[in-house]
Steps between C-alpha positions, in 0.01 A plus 500: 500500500183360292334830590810699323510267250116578418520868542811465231287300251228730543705791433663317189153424392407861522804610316389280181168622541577871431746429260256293340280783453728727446639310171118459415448866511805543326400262224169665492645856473733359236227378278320817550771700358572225182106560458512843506819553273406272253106509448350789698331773347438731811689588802520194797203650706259524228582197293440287821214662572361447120631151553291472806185304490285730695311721230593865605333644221175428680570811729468741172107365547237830503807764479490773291757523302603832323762385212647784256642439179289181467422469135756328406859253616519464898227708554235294301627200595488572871124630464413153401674356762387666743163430346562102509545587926161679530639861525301848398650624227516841355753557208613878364681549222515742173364235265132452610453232226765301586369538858160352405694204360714439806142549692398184323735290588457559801136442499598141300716469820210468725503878603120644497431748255437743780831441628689608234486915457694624227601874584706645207772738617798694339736457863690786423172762478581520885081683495358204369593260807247601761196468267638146446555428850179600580296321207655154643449596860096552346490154372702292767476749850895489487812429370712237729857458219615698263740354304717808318593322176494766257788564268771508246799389453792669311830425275768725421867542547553714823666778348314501229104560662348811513363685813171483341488131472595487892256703583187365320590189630520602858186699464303139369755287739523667839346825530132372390550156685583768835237689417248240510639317763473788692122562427416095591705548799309716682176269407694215624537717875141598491395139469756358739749335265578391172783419235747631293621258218748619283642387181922567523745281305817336538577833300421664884728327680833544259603663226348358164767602200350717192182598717627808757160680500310190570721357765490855656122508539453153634795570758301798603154285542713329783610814674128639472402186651688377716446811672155484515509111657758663782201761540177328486659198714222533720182589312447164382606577199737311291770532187640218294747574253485263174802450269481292242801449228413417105176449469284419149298811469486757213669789710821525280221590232428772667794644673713799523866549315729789531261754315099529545441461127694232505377135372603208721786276320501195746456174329371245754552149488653198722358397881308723722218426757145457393283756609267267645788338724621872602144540597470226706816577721431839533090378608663280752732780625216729514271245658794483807551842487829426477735833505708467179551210271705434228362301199711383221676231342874377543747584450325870555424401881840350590649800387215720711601302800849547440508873493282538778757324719785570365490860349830565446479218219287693183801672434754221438228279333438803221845492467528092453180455310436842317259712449322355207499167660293685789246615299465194330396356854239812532278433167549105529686505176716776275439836471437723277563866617501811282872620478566845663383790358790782383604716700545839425 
């Protein structure tokens, strides 16, 4: 009787002990979520990890890193990141000045002089590539990332853009990204590995409102991708796909609208992500060689989660919230957006 009695209590005892943890995980998982709805500004997986106290940066230490589109926004500000964890650096753009000045910075960093090549290159003159491949393989022996950040972005009223706007911007967007990629590829098999890091956007996972041509090409950088990670599975070699939302950068300066002559009418203003901040995820996510991330600001990221689980749902919450309400969300404020052009 004592010995059933025992084997009862012990049982009982057991009982409360899983629950216990159970509840504790639950309370933990609970607070995770409440954390990551109200103040995250990345995806669960990286903003632990950036949380974390172990300094993955550190692993960027001696790599070459190959970043396009560099003189300026995500691209500068990454460079001196990168330069802060010790990395090789050699930055291409079209603006060899403004190069030079995003050199420095690094330098003030802590990066070497000699560790910082600047290698001015239009992306889309498809010949000019291998001569820059091979001046930084010259200096540094190799290339081990290449983070694909070149770009524009685009405004315009679907109906409205011409096919010439969609296809200068897939020629500077996708097709010389490929092309490149393509080239560094087969240096990262002849040296036994390497990395593909490539700059997306929220815009790549859904639909962005009032930007068609640019939400087309960075949907396409994931389909060019994520094809080549399926491929090159087992050549060491790795792809991480980086989508950040609003971010404070002078890209709407610069971008696309329905016709190529065009000027840009998007007035910016309100909240969006620091550059530096968007640099420092997407450094940590690079750093993990983490597969895709997603790095923006709420309520941008609740709403990415919730259309990745629950697709079905864009269509009634366009319908609830409306369309302009949706872009707001995209540029961190209001809008401006040229209106259509007539139609004849």
């Amino acid at each position: 009787m004592l010995l059933l009695l025992g084997a009862t209590a012990a049982a009982a005892s057991a009982v409360c002990y899983l629950i216990s943890i159970k509840a504790a995980l639950m309370f933990i998982l609970t607070a995770l979520i409440i954390k990551q709805v109200t103040v995250a500004d990345a995806d669960l997986v990286l903003y632990l990890l950036d949380k974390s106290p172990l300094k993955f940066e550190r692993r960027m230490q001696g790599k070459v890193v190959w970043i396009t589109g560099s003189s300026r926004g995500i691209g500068a500000a990454l460079a001196i990141r990168l330069a802060k964890a010790g990395a090789k650096l050699a930055l291409s753009a079209r603006d060899e000045e403004q190069l030079q000045q995003v050199k420095q910075l690094c330098i003030e960093a802590g990066s070497a002089p000699e560790d910082v090549l600047v290698v001015p290159l239009d992306m889309t003159q498809h010949s000019q590539h291998e001569a820059a491949l091979k001046t930084i393989t010259q200096h540094f022996t190799q290339v081990s990332v290449l983070v694909s950040n070149a770009g524009r972005t685009q405004r315009g009223h679907w109906d409205a853009i011409d096919v010439a706007v969609d296809r200068e911007l897939f020629e500077l967007n996708v097709f010389s990204l490929i092309v490149l990629a393509r080239l560094v590829n087969k240096h990262f098999t002849k040296n036994g590995g390497g990395h593909h890091v490539v700059m997306s956007s929220t815009a790549g996972k859904f639909g962005a409102p009032m930007s068609a041509s640019y939400t087309g090409s960075k949907h396409a950088l994931h389909g060019y991708f994520e094809c080549l990670r399926i491929e090159c599975a087992v050549d060491n070699i790795d792809v991480t796909m980086l989508c950040p939302g609003p971010v404070e950068t002078t890209l709407l300066q610069y971008c696309f609208t329905e016709q190529l002559d065009q000027a840009p009418a998007v007035v910016r203003s309100g909240r969006r992500m620091s550059a530096e901040r968007c640099a420092q995820l997407c450094s940590v996510a690079m750093s993990c060689k983490l597969p895709e991330v997603w790095v923006c600001e709420q309520p941008i990221l609740a709403i990415q989660y919730t259309l990745h689980y629950f697709p079905s749902l864009p269509h009634l919450l366009i319908k609830s919230l409306g369309v302009g309400f949706i872009m707001k969300l995209r540029d961190g404020r209001s809008a401006g957006v040229p209106p259509p052009a007539a139609k004849h």
